[in-house]
C-alpha positions in Angstrom: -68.0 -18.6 8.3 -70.8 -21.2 9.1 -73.6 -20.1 12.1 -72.4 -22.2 14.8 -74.0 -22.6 18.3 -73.5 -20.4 21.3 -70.8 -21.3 23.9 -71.8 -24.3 26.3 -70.9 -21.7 28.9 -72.3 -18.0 29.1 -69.6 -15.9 26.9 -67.3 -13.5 29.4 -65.3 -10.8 28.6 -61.9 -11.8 29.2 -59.9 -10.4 31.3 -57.6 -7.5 30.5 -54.3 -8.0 29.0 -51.3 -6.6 30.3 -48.4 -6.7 27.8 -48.7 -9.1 24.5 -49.8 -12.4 24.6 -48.2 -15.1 24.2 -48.8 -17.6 21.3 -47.0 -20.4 20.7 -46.7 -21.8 17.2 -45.8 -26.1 16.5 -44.0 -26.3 13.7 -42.6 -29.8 11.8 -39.8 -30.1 10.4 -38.7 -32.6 7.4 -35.5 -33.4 9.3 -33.6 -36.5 9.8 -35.2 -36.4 13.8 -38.4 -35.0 12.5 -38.4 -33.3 15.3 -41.8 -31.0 16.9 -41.1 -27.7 18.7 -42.8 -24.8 20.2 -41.7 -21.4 19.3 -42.4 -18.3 21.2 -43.4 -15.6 19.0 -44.3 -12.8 21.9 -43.7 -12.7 25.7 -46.8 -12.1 27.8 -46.5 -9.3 30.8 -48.9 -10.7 33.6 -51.0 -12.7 31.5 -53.7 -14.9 33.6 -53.7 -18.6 32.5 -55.1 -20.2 35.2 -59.0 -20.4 33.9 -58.8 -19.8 30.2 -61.6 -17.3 28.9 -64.0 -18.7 26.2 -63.0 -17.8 22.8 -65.8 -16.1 21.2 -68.6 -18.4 18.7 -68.5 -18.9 16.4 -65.2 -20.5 15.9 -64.3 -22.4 13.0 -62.8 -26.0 13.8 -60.9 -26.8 10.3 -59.8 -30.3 9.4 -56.7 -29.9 7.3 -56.7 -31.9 3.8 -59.7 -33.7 5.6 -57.9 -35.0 8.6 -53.9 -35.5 7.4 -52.5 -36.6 10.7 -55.2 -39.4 11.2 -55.8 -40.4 7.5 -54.7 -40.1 3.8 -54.6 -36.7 2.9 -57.2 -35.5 1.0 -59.6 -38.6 0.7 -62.7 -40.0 1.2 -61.5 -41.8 4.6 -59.8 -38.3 5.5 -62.9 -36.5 5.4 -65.2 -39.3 7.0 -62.9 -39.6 9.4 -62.7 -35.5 10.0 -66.7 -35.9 10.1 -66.8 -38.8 12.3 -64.8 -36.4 14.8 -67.1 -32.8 14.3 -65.2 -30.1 12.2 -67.0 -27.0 11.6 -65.4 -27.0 7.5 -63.3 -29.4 5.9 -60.3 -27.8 3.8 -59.6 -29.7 0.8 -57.0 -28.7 -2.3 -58.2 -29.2 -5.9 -57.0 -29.0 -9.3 -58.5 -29.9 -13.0 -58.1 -33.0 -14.7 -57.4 -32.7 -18.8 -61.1 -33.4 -19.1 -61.9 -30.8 -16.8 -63.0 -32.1 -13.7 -62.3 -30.9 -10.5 -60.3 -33.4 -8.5 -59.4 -32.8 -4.8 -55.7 -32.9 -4.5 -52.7 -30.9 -3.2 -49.6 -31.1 -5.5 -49.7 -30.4 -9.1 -48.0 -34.0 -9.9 -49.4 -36.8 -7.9 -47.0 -37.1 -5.2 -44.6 -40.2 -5.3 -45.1 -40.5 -1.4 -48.4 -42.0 -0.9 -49.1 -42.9 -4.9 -49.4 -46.4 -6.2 -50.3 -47.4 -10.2 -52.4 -50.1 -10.6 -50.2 -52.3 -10.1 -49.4 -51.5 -6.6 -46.1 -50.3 -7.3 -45.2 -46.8 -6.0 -44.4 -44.1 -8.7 -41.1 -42.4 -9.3 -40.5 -39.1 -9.1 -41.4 -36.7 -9.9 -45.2 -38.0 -10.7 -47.3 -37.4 -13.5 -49.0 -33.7 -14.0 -52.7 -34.1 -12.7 -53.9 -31.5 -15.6 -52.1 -33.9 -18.0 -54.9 -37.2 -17.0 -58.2 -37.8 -17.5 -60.4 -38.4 -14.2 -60.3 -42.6 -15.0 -56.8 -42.5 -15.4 -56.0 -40.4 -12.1 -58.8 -42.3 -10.5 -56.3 -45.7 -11.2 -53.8 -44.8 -8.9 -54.3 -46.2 -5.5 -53.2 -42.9 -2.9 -54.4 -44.6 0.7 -50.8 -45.0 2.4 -47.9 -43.5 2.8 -44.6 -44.9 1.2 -42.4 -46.6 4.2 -39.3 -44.9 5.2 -40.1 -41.0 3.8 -39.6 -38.2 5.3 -43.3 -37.8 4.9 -44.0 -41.3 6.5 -42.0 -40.3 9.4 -43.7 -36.5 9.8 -47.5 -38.2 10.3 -46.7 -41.6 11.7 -50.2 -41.1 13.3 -52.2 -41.4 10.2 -53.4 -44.7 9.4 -54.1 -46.5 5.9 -56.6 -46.6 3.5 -55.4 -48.8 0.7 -57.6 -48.9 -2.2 -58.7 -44.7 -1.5 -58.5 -42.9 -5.4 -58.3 -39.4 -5.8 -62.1 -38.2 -5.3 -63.7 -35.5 -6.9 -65.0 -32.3 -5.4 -68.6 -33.6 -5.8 -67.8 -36.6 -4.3 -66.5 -35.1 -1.0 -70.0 -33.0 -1.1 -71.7 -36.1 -1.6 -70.3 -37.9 1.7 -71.9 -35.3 3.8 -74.6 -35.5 2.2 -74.5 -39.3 2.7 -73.6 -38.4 6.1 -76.8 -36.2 6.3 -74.3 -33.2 7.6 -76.2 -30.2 6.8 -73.5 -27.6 8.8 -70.2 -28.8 7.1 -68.5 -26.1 5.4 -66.3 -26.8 3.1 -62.6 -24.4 2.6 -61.7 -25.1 -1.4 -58.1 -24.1 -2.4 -57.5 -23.7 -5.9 -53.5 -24.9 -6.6 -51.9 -23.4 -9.1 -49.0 -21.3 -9.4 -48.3 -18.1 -11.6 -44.7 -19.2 -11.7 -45.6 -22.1 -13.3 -48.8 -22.0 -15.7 -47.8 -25.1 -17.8 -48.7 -27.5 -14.6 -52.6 -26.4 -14.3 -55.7 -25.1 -15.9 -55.6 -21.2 -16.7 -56.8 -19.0 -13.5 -60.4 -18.1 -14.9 -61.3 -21.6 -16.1 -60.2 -23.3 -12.8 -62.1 -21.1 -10.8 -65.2 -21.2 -13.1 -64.8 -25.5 -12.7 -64.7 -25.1 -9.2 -67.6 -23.0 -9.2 -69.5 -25.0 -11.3 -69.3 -27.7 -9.4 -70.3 -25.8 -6.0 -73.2 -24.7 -7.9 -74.5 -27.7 -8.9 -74.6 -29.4 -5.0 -76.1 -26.1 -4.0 -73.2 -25.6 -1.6 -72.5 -21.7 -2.3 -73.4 -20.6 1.1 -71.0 -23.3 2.7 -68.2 -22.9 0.9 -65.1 -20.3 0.7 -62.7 -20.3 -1.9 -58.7 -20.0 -0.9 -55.7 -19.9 -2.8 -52.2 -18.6 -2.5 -52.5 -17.6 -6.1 -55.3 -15.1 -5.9 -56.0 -14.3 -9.3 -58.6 -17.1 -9.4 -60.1 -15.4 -6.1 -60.4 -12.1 -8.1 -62.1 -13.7 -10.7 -64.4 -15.7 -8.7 -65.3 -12.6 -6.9 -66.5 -11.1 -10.7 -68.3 -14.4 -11.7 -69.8 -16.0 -8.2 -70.0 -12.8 -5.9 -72.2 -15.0 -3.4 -69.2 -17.5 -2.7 -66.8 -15.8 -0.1 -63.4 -16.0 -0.9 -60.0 -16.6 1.7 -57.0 -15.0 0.9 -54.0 -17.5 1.9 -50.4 -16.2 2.7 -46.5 -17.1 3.8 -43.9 -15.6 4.6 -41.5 -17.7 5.2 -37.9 -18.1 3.9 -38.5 -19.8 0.4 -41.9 -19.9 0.8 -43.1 -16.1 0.1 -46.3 -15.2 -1.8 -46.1 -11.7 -0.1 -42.8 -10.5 -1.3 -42.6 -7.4 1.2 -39.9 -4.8 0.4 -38.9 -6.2 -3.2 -39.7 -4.4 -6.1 -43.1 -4.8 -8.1 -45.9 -6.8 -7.1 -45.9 -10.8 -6.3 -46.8 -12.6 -9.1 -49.1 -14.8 -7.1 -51.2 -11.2 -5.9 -53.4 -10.7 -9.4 -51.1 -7.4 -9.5 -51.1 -6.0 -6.0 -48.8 -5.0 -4.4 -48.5 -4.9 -0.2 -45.5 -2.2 -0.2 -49.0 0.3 -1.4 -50.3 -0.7 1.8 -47.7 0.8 3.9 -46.0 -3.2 4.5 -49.7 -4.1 5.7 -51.0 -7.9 5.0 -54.8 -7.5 6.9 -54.7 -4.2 4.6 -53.5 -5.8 1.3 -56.1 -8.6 2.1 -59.2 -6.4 2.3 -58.0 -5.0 -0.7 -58.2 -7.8 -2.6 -61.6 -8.4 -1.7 -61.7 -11.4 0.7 -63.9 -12.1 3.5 -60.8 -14.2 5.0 -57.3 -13.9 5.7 -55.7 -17.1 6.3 -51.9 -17.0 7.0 -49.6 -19.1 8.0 -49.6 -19.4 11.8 -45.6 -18.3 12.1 -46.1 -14.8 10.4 -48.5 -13.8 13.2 -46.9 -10.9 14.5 -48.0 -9.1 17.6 -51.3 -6.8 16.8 -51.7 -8.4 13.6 -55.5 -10.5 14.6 -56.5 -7.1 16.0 -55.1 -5.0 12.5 -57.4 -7.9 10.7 -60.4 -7.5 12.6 -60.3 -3.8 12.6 -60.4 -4.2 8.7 -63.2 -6.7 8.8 -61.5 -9.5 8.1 -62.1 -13.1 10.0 -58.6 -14.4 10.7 -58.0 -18.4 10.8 -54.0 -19.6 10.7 -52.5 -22.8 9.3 -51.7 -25.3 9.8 -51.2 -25.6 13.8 -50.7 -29.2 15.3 -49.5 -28.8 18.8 -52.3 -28.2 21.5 -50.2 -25.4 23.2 -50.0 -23.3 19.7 -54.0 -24.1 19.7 -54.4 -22.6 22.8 -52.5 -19.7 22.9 -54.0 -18.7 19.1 -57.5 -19.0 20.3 -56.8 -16.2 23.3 -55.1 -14.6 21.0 -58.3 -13.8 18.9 -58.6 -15.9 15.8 -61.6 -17.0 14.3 -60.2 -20.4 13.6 -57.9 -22.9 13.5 -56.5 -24.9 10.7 -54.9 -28.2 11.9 -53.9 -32.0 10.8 -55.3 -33.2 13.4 -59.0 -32.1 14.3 -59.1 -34.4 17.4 -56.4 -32.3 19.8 -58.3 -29.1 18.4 -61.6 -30.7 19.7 -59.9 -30.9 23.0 -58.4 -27.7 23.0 -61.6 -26.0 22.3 -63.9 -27.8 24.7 -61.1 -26.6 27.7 -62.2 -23.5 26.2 -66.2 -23.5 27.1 -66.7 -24.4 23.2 -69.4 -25.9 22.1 -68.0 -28.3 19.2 -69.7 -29.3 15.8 -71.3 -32.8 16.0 -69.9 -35.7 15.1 -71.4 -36.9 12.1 -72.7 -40.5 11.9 -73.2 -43.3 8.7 -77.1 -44.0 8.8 -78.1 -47.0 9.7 
């Protein structure tokens, strides 16, 4: 994690805690409603809420896919706008394009709901493969705005349109803040790609040696972490580029497992670990693997699990949290960070806290 400055307020101890605490996680459904709720994961015992006690600095304020819940996903106006509000790191998706560039995206097909051709028609499912196109021919699809009446339209009806943003590259997003003369940016790269399904991406090794290449080249090795759910291009990158800390990202959620507690063998997606050797432990299978970082989904927080992480030397920062309440309650419980679509309630979250926030970074006049 970035050096960040000291709390506006002196730190505090905080107060004791009787019982668990209580964190609350937001969670959105793709429903018909598209309804948001709260769910209690533990029940405090006496907990004091009444004055909040600062969460210790540094803590890392990330903007999810830029700033998803304000602007298209993964774009230039995504991160300017994340900048424009002061995030401590920007988290950004990538993949290869078949002439080997690393473009920032999330799915491994440009996604039908937000993608135009060049014609300004939106594209059937299920999209073309990003590893199949060329940078200029993935850079002709218009992806500023979300299709009208999807599910995905209704989930982020918040986030307003760009028409006319292309896929960018990585070095393009590192060139804004340059351009935005943000020295203290960090910058959270996931490399997606799935073991399951090899045929969609670049090969583990090669994508992580693109990726590395490119943070090379802006001399951004000291702000940048690599993540993946996949971690054999972590392991790899921990061979080739030592000096670039690398996040280990997990789920455990029904259908959405890269964990695979219990079952037999290893996960494919855990470069040949296996968590059952670590007596069921995640923070122990993470340290394990070598990463600085463990970033899991907010929901498999279980009670003692921040402190299990911590006492392994691990810094713990959850995704992706939207609702100010779940913000809250996962700062006191300890995290490092925050992972969230929308930057702007964590800024207010966090300066209830006593935190002092990144700036806001500026165009030059």
């Amino acid at each position: 994690m970035g050096a960040r400055d000291p709390p506006c307020n002196p730190p505090r101890t905080p107060p004791p805690l009787r019982g668990a605490v209580v964190l609350y996680v937001s969670l959105v459904l793709p429903s018909m409603a598209m309804s948001r709720f709260v769910i209690a994961v533990v029940t405090a015992v006496g907990f004091a809420t009444a004055t909040p006690s600062p969460v210790p600095a540094p803590f890392d304020l990330q903007g999810h896919r830029g700033a998803r819940g304000l602007a298209p996903e993964n774009t230039i106006a995504a991160f300017t706008r994340a900048l424009g509000l002061g995030v401590t790191t920007l988290e950004l998706d990538t993949g290869v394009s078949r002439d080997g560039v690393v473009m920032v995206g999330h799915d491994e097909r440009l996604n039908p709901d937000f993608t135009r051709d060049a014609n300004g028609k939106w594209i059937d499912p299920p999209g073309p493969v990003v590893f199949a196109l060329t940078r200029a021919e993935l850079q002709a699809y218009d992806v500023g705005r979300l299709k009208p009446g999807t599910a995905y339209a209704a989930r982020f009806a918040e986030q307003q349109p760009a028409d006319g943003e292309r896929m960018p590259t990585l070095a393009d997003v590192f060139a804004l803040a340059g351009r935005l003369r943000n020295t203290a940016v960090r910058f959270n790269v996931e490399t997606k790609l799935d073991a399951r399904h090899p045929e969609l991406t670049a090969a583990p090794e090669p994508f992580a040696d693109a990726v590395i290449a490119v943070v090379r080249a802006a001399g951004m090795t000291d702000r940048t972490t690599l993540q993946s759910f996949d971690w054999r291009t972590l392991r790899h990158a921990q061979k080739v580029a030592p000096e670039i800390k690398t996040v280990c990202l997990t789920v455990q959620q029904p259908g959405d497992d890269n964990i695979q507690k219990g079952k037999p063998g290893p996960s494919p997606l855990l470069a040949g670990l296996d968590v059952d050797d670590y007596g069921g432990s995640v923070p122990r299978l993470v340290k394990a693997a070598g990463c600085a970082v463990w970033s899991p989904n907010a929901l498999d927080l279980k009670p003692g699990a921040v402190a299990e992480a911590h006492a392994q030397g691990l810094t713990v920062v959850p995704w992706t949290v939207n609702d100010e309440s779940a913000m809250n309650a996962l700062a006191e419980s300890g995290v490092d960070g925050i992972i969230s679509d929308y930057p702007d309630r964590l800024r207010k979250v966090l300066a209830r806290r006593g935190i002092t926030l990144p700036a806001p970074s500026r165009s030059p006049r």
